[in-house]
N, C-alpha and C positions, 0 to 999 in steps of 0.2 A: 543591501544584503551583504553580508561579510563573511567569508568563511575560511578559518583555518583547519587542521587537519581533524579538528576533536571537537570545535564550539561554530555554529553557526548562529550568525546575530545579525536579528531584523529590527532596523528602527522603526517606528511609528509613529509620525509628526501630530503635532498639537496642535490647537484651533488658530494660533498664531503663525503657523507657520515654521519659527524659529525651535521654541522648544521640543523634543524629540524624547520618546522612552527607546530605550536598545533593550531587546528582549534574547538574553543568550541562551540559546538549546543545546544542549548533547546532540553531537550530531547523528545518533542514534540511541533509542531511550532504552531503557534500563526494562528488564524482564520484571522487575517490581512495579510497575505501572500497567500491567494483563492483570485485569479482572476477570478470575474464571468466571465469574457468572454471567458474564457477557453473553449473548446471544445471537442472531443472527438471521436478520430478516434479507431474502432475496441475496444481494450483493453486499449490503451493511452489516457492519456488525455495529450491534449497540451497547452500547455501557450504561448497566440499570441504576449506576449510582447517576449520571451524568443523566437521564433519559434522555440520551440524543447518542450520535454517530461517536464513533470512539476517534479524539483525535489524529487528526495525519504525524503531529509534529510530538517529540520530546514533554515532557516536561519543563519548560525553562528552567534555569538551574542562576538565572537571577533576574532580577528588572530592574532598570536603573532609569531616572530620569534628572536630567539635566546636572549631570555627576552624581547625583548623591543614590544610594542600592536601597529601595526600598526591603525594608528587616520582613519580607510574607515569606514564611513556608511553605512551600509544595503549591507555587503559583499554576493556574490554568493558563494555554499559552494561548487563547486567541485576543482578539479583539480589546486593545485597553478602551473606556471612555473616557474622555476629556471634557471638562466642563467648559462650555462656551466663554466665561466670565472671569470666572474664580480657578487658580491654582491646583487645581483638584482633578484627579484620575481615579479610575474605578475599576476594579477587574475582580476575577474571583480567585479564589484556594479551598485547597481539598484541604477537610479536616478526618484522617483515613480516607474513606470512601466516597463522604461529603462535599458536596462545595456548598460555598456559602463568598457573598460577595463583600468588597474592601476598598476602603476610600482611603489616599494618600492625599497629602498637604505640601505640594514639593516645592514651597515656597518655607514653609515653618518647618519641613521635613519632621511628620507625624502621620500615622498609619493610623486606623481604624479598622477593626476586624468585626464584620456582622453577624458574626455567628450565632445569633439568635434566629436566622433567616436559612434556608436552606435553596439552591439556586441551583438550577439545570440551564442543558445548552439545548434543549431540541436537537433542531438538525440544521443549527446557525452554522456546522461546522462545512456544511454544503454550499456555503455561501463566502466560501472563504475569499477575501479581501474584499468586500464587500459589505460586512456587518458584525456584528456582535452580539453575545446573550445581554449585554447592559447596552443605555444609553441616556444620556443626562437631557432631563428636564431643562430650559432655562431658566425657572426660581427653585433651585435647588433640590429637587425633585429625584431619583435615580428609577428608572425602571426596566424590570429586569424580571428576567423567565422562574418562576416558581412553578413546583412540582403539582401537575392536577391530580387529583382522584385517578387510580387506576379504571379505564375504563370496561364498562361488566362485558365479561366474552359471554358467549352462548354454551353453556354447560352442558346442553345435550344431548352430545355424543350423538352428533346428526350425521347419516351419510357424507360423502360429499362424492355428487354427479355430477357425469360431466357427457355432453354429448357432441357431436363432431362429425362432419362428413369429408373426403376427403378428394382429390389428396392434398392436403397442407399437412403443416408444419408443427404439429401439437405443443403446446406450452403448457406443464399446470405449476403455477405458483401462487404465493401466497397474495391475496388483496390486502387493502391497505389498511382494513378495521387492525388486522395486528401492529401494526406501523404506530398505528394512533393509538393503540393502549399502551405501546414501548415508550413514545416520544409527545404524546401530551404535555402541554404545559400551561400556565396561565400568566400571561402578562400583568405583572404589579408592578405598582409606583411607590416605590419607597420616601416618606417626607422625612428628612434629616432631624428635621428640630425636634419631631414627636415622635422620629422613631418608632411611625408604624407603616404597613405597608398595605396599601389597598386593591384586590383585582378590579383589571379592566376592561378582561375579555373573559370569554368559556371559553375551556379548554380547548386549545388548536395545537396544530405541528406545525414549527415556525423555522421559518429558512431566513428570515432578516428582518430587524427590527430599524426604521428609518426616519428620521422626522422633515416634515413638511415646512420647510421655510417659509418663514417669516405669519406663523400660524400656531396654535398649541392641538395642534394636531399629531397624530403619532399614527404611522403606519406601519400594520404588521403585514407580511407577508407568508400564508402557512398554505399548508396541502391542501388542496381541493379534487382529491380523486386521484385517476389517472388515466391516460390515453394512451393509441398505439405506442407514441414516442416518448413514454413512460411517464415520470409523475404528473401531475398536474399542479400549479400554482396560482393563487388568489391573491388579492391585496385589500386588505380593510382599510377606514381609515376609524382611531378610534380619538374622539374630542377629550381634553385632559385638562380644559380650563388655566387658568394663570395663565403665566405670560408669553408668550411665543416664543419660538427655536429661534436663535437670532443667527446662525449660519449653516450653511452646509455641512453635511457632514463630512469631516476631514478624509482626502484619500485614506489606506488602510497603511502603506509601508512606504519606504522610500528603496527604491533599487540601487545597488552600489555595489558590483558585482566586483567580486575579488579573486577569484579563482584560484586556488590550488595548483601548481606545475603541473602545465598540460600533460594528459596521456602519453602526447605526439611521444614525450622524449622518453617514454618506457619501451614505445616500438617501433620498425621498423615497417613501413606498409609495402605488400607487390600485388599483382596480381594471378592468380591461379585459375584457369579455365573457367571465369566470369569472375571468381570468387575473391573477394579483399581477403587476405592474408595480412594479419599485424603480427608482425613476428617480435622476440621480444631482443632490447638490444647487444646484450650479452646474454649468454647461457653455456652450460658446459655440456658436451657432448656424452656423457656418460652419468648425466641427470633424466629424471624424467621429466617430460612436457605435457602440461595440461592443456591440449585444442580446445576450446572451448568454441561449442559449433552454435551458431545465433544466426535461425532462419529471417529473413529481409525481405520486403516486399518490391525493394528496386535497390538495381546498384549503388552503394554508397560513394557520396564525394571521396575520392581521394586524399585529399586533404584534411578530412574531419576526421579526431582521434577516436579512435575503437572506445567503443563504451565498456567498462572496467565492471561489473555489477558488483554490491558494497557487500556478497558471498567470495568474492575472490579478492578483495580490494589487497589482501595483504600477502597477495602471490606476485612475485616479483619477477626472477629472472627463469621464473617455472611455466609462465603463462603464454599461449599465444590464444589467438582470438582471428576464427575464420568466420565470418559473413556471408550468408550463402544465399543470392538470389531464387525464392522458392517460389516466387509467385508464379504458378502455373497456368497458361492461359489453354484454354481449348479444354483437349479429355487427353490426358497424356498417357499412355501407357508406361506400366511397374515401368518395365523396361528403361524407357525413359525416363522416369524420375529418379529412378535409381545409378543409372549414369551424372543426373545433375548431380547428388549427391557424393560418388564414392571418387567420380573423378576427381572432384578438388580437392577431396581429403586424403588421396592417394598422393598427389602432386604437395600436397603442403609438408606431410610425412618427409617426402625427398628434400623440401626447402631447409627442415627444421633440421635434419642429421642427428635426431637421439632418440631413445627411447619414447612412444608417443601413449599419453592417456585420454581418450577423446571423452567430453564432458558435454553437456548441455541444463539448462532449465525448460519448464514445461515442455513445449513442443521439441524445442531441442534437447531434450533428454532424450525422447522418441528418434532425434537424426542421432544421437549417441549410440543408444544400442543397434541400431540397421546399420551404422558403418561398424561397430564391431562385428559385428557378422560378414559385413562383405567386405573387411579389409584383413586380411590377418597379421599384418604387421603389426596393428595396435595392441597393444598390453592389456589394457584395459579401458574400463568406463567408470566414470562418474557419475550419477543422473541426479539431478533437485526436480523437485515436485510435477513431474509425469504422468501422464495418461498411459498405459500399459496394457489396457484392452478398449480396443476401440468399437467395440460394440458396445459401451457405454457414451460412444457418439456416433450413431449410425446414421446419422441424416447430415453427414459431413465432419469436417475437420479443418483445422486452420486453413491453407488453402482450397481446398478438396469440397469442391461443391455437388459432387456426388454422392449416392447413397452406397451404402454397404450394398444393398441388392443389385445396385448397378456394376459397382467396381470390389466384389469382396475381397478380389485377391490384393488391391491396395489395402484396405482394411486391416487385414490377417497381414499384409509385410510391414508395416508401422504400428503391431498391437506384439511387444515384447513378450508376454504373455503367453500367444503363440507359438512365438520360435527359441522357448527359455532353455528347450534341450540342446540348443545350437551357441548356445554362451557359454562360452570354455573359456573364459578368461576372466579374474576377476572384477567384479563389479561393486562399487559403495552408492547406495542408493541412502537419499537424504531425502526427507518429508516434513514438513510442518504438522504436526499432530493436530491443528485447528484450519487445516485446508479445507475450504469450504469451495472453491472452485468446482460448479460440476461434474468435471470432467478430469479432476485429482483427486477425488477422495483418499485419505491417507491408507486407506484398506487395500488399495491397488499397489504401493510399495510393499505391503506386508505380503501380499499373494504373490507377486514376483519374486522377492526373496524367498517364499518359501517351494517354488517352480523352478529358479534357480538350482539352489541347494538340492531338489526331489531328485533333477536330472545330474547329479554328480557333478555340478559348477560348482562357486567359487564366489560367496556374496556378504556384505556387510551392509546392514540395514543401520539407518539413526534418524531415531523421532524426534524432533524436537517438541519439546510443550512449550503450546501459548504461540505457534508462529504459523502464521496462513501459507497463501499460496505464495511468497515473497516475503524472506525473511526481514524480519523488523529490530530485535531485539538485541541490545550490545552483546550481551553476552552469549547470548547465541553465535551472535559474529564470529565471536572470539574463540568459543567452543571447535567451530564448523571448521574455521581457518585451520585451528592445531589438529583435528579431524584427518584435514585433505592432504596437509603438509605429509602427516604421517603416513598415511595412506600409499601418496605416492610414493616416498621412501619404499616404503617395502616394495608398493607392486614391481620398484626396477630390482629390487634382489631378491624375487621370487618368495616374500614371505607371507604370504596373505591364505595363506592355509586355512581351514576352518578350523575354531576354538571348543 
């Protein structure tokens, strides 16, 4: 794996060994690859063109093997096939919305486009370096995921009961019949010479497709239910006649880590009443500084660089980054938690000597606005994608194995919500329009802003479209960055007045 500042590129060895595809990605994809119509089962979101998991990675933005750039537009970036024998690699491309699969000759260097064939990933994307939607026969055979029949839901608007004694821990989500009517697919073998392509299975949800050496055997591997410890997986095996896989199938990448100029030398590490402090290595005293507060479940090595998240990446001599050991053990009282808290962010304040804007994501957006209220030195806050009333998680919270009924007044001191008449200072609250996280719905940045502003605060709300709980999108990046930049500017010359 290779990365420089903008392209990250993964090679992918061939059945020989020697020859190699490099697949180069943006290292963050482009806002034109969010399919609104995407959906979102439990924790996945799924892509109805793709019916399977929306990829982790970019679009690759080229594939090349053995020097020469295969000419495919708008490649898919998982899993190439390599044919055991012959010269020959297979993968897919989107044609708009479509994929459909494509064979290269990177010996004669000659591309083939199938687009007579329409080709999905299931949820091969769950199995990543492990497998693929394609994988090559040994007499020339390609088989690869097509799209099943949508399967029939039950149209009639039937209750749904649920019954339960207690006390446990209530869950209601969705079973896996919707899973399987999203991510269905049918295993086909495509024969080259005659260019047709035959199924080989009924409709299953597939997580890796694999073949059985030294046999013409092909195993799928798809859903089979699910258990306490979530999905459940099977393995077929399906006979496919002709002549046997004649090897293993190839690891998935080759590792070749190349890193980017460590964090280390953007800061400066101490410690502060338990707390890593990365201070940043230059700064000017009469700028503002972004704390960026990131709750820890144990104290971090000293030596390991603060983690940068790729919402800040292009905050420089503005940034510092405190680590706050929060794992709390026992029943701790406010009191006490609120001590771990405001102490180190009081002491870092002193480290830092300027103007300070204390920031967090999720949970630590929540330690954001509780030290703005019990520090008042600080200017302001920042918050990304937050929980803000914690009665939308009453049977606990990131550490907090308590219930609201047990401990409400923890509850009410880390639900912003609550104490919005007490934030006098300005606030930019940042959300993903498509946070699906249960416990961020984007409706909780809009009700804080508008609880803010009721009590005569001081707030700037921005949605983004198309980005979850953890920003993904470049342009988003790029948006957010010039957002904060500004942001801060004003909050240190008092201009953030409401418009």
């Amino acid at each position: 794996m290779l990365v420089s500042a903008d392209v990250l590129t993964i090679e992918q060895p061939g059945p020989d060994g020697q020859t190699r595809a490099a697949l180069d990605f943006p290292v963050q994809p482009s806002i034109a690859e969010f399919n609104p119509a995407g959906v979102r089962w439990r924790d996945l979101r799924i892509d109805p063109a793709l019916r399977g998991a929306v990829p982790r990675r970019a679009r690759p933005a080229r594939i090349s093997v053995a020097g020469w750039v295969i000419p495919i537009e708008a490649p898919y970036g998982g899993l190439l096939a390599w044919h055991p024998a012959r010269p020959l690699v297979a993968g897919l491309a989107f044609a708009g919305r479509r994929a459909y699969p494509w064979i290269a000759d990177y010996h004669d260097r000659t591309l083939t486009r199938l687009t007579d064939w329409s080709a999905v990933t299931s949820l091969t994307e769950l199995a990543a370096g492990a497998g693929g939607p394609l994988l090559w026969c040994a007499d020339d055979r390609l088989a690869f995921l097509a799209p099943a029949e949508e399967l029939a839901m039950d149209s009639g608007l039937q209750p749904l009961v649920y019954d339960a004694s207690g006390p446990a821990t209530v869950v209601l989500q969705e079973d896996t019949s919707r899973l399987e009517g999203l991510t269905a697919a049918v295993v086909s073998v495509l024969q080259l010479d005659g260019r047709t392509a035959t199924p080989v299975t009924s409709p299953l949800v597939v997580r890796r497709l694999s073949p059985v050496p030294g046999s013409s055997i092909l195993e799928v591997e798809h859903l089979d239910g699910e258990s306490a410890s979530g999905l459940s997986w099977a393995t077929i095996r399906v006979p496919l006649g002709g002549e046997p896989f004649a090897v293993p199938a190839p690891s998935a990448t080759v590792d070749r880590p190349r890193q980017p100029p460590p964090e280390a030398e953007r800061f400066r590490t101490e410690v502060v009443s338990g707390a890593r402090l990365a201070l940043p290595v230059s700064s000017r005293s009469d700028e503002p500084v972004l704390l960026w507060l990131r709750p820890t479940a144990d104290d971090q090595p000293p030596d390991r660089p603060p983690f940068v998240p790729a919402t800040l990446a292009a905050l420089r001599d503005d940034l510092a980054i405190l680590d706050l050991p929060l794992d709390w053990h026992g029943e701790p009282t406010l009191a006490e938690v609120t001590q771990r808290i405001v102490q180190p962010v009081q002491q870092a304040l002193e480290r830092i000597g300027a103007p300070v804007v204390v920031g967090g994501h999720s949970f630590g957006a929540s330690l954001a606005l509780f030290a703005l209220v019990h520090v008042p030195q600080v200017v302001g806050a920042i918050a990304h994608s937050g929980c803000y009333n914690r009665m939308l998680t009453p049977y606990g919270f990131q550490y907090e194995q308590r219930s609201y009924w047990q401990v409400p007044e923890l509850y009410r001191a880390f639900s912003a919500l609550d104490f919005a008449d007490r934030i006098d200072r300005p606030v930019l609250l940042v959300h993903g329009a498509e946070d699906a996280n249960p416990a961020t719905p984007p409706e909780q940045a809009v009700e804080l802003y508008r609880a803010i502003v009721a009590n005569g605060g001081t707030a700037r709300l921005a949605l983004f479209p198309g980005e979850d709980h953890n920003f993904r999108f470049r342009e988003s990046l790029q948006q957010l960055s010039e957002l904060q930049r500004t942001w801060l500017h004003k909050a240190n010359r008092r201009e953030l007045a409401c418009q």
